[in-house]
Each structure stands twice: as C-alpha cells, then as structure tokens.
N, C-alpha and C positions, 0 to 999 in steps of 0.2 A: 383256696386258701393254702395251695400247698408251699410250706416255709424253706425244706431243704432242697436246695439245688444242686449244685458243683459239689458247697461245700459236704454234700451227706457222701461223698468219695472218703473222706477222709475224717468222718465222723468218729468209726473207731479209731483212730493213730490220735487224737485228741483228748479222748476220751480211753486209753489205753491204760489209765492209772486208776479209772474208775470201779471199787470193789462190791462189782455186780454178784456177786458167792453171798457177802455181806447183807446186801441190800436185798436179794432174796431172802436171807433168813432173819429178817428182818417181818416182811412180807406173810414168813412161812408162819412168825411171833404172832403180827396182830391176826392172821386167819384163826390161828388157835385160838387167841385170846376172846374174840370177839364172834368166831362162826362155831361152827358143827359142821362136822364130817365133811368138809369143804376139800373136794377132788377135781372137779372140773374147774378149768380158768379160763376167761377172756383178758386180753390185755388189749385196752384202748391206747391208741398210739405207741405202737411196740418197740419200734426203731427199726434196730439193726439186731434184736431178738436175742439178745445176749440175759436178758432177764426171765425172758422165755426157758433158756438153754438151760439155765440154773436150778427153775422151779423145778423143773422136767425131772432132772436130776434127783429131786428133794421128792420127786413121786407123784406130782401133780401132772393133770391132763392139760394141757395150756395150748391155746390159741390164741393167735396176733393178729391185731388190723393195724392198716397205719395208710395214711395220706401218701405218702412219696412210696413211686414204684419203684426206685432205687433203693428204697429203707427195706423194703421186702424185699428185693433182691439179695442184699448182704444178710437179709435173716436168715431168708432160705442157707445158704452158703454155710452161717453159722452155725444152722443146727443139722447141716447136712455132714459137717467136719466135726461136730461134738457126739454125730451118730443118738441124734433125738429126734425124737419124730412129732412135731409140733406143724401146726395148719398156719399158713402165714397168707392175707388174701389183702390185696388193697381196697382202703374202703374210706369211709369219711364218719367221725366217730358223731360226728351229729345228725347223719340220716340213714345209721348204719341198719337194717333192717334184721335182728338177729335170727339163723337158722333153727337155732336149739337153746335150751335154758342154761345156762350155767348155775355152776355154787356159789363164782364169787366172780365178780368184777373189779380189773386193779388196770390203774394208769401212774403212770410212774414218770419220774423227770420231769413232771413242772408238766405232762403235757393239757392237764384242763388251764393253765393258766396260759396258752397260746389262744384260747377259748374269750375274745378280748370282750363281747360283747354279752349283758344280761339272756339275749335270746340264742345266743351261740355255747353260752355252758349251761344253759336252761335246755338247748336242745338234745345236748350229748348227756345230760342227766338222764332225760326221757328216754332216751336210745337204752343205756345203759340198765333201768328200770326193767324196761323189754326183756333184759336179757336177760333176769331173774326170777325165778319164783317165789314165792312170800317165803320173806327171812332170811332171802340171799344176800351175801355182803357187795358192798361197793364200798370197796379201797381205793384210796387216789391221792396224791401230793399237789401242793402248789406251792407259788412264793407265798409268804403270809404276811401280811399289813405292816403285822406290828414292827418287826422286823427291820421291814425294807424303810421303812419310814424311818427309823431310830437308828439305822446304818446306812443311808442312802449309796444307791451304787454308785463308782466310780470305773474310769478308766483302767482297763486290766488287760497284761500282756502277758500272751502265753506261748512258749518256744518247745518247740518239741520236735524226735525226729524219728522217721521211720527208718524202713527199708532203701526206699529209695529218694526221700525229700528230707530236707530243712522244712519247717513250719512256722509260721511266726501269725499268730492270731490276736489284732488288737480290736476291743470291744470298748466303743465308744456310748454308753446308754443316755440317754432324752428322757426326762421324765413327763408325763400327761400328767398334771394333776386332778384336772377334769375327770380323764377316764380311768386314773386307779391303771393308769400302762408304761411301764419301764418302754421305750424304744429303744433296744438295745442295736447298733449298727455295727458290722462286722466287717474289718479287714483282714482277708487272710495272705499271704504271702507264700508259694509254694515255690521250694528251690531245691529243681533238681541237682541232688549233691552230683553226680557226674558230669553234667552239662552246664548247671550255673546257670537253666534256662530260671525265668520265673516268670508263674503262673500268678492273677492277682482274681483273687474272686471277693466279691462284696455282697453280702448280705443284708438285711433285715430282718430279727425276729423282735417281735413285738409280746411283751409278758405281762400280763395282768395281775396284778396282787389283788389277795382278796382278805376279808374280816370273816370271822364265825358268824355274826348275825345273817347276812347277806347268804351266803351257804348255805345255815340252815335253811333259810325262807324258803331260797331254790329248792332244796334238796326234796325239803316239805314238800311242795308245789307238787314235785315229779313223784311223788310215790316213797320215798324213804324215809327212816328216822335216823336223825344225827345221833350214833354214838356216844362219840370220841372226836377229840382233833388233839392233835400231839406234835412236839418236836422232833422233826423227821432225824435229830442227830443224837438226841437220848432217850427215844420213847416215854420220855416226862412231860409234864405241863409245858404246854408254851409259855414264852416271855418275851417281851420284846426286844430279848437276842436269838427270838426264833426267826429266821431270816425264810424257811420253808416249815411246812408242816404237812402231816398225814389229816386223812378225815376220816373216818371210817362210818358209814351209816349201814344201816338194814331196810333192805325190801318191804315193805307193808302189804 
C-alpha cells in the first residue's frame, strides 16, 4: 500500500510552507492536556520526519515509522541536519510489531485516513494499542465527515519552486460515496528551471473521511477510550467547517 513514489522527492519543496514548529506545539498542547508525563513517542506514518525534528526539539524522545523507504530516507537526512537523534525504521503502521512501550502515540497529516478500509484502521488501531501501556495516549488526525461533506473538494493548483525546479501540482479528487473515500489524483509537472527539461509524475492518494461514531466503535474494539476529537485549526469543538480533526483517546 505504499502511496509515495517519485512524488515523496519533492514532498518537502511542497510542503515547504507547512508550520511543522506549530503543529508540534500543538501536539506538545493536547499531550499535556490529555496525558501524564508523556516522554517517549511513536509517530505512525512519519514522513519525511520533520514533526519528529520539532518534538525532539521540545524534549521528547520520538520515533518514526513510515511505509516509503524514501520517507525515511529524507527523515533520516532531516534530523541528521537538525542534529537530533530520533529512530527512523520502515514499517507498515498496520502490522507494525512494536519493540518497546511508549507514552504516547501520534499520526499526523491525515495519515490514519490513507487507512481506506474498516479492517485496515481497525488494524493500525491494534498496532498502535501494542504500543502502549494502560493510559497511554494515541493522538491522530484525519479528514472529518462533516467537513468534507459540507465543502466538498474541488480541483486545486499548486505552483511552487525550489532550488532547482518549477512545480506545478494539479489535484483532481473523485469522490466514493459508497466508501466514505476522496480519490484524490495528482499531476505533478517538474521543470528544470536551467534545462526546461520536464519531468511528469502521476499519482493516486486515496483519503477516507471519517464521523466520531465510527472511531469511537473502532477505537473501543482496539483497546482505547475516546477522549476528545477537536478541530485540528482551533483546538475547539468541531463543526461542519471542520474539514480535519484531532482524536485523542487513552489506552485501557
């Protein structure tokens, strides 16, 4: 199931405006709010470890898995240049077998909602359960229902440029309404500014939106108690201009 190809080259140049310092302390909020003495991390689908780099930063012990051996390659990279010393292993967040307990468990960036099918985030639930000891948190975002229903996506172009490219990113989404899955399809256009050469890569990520009830049931199923679920942009109630949201449960 692994989703990044080509495009995880250039994942950061995309994602360059993205305020991961932010969204850490964000992170750093609901652990205080909702855990205890929460020091050790797992981070289920890490990326490119830049959320890693920041906790790190903020004093937590943090460890990363992620599906694409290119995602842990630019992690390693990342927190080898930010001089943090954080575990980065490739793994699959739904048979991931954990070594050691952590304090808290966080996935970040929509990644339980690549998670398309009931037994595919029912499975990364139970992984994740694994990795906790009674009263450990599991932090996580996804798209949220209400949201994406009440602003459906549309067509969106995104221009940007590095070092050495032009980028031109159009995202064309399909909706399932059957499976509750955005099919979001991606062209990207890569133009070497000195050559004029251009590179075309096409993608598929496919994102699931999900409701609170549905969650909870999961969540139950696996071992946890549903918290909280919040809007990922004002740590307020959701509403249906919550387009994502946080969940926060505890270990049983």
């Amino acid at each position: 199931m692994e989703v990044f190809g080509d495009y995880a080259y250039y994942y950061n140049s995309f994602y360059q405006d993205k305020n991961y310092r932010e969204e850490a302390l964000q992170v750093d909020c609901l652990l205080k709010k909702y855990g205890k003495d929460v020091f050790t991390i797992i981070n289920y689908g890490c990326g490119t470890g830049r959320h890693d780099v920041e906790l790190a930063k903020l004093g937590y012990q943090c460890t990363g898995i992620d599906l694409s051996t290119l995602m842990i390659g630019l992690a390693k990279e990342n927190a080898k240049q930010e001089k943090q010393n954080i575990e980065f292993s490739v793994s699959d967040i739904r048979n991931y077998e954990p070594k050691q307990q952590y304090d808290a468990v966080i996935s970040l960036f929509h990644v339980m909602s690549y998670q398309n099918t009931n037994e595919d985030i029912f499975a990364a639930f139970r992984s994740a359960r694994k990795a906790l000891g009674n009263g450990g948190l599991f932090l996580f975002d996804v798209w949220y229902g209400s949201g994406v229903l009440s602003d459906k996506p549309s067509v969106r172009v995104k221009e940007i440029e590095d070092d050495r490219n032009r980028l031109v990113r159009i995202a064309r989404p399909v909706m399932h309404e059957r499976e509750n899955v955005v099919e979001v399809n991606y062209e990207v256009q890569v133009i070497n500014k000195e050559t004029s050469k251009v590179q075309m890569i096409n993608e598929t990520h496919n994102m699931r939106y999900f409701f609170r009830p549905e969650l909870q049931m999961l969540l139950e199923k696996a071992g946890f108690e549903l918290l909280d679920n919040l809007d990922c942009n004002t740590l307020g109630k959701t509403s249906f201009d919550s387009w994502t949201s946080y969940f926060v449960a505890k270990a049983q």
